[in-house]
C-alpha positions as a printed Julia matrix, in Angstrom:
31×3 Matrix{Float64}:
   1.05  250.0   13.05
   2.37  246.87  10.88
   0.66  245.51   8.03
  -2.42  243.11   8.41
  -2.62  239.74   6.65
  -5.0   236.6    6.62
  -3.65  233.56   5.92
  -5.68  230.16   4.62
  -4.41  226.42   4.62
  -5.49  223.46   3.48
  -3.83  220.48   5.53
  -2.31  217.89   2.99
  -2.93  214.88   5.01
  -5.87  215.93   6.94
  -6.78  212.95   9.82
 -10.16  212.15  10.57
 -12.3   214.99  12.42
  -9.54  217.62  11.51
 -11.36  220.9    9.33
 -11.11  221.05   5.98
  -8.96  223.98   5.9
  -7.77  227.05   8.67
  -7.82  231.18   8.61
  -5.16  232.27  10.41
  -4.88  236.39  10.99
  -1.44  238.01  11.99
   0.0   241.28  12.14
   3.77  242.06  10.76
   5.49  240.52   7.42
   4.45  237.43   5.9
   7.67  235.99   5.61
């Protein structure tokens, strides 16, 4: 069983209607 992580971003150049920012959840190495 791998390490979990949660990841946030915040779009640079964010269109209209787009969110404001995303949570993304993986499993495994962040890089």
């Amino acid at each position: 069983f791998g390490p979990l992580r949660i990841d946030a971003a915040v779009p640079l150049n964010r269109d209209p209607g787009d969110p404001h920012f995303g949570i993304y959840a993986g499993i495994g190495q962040a890089f």
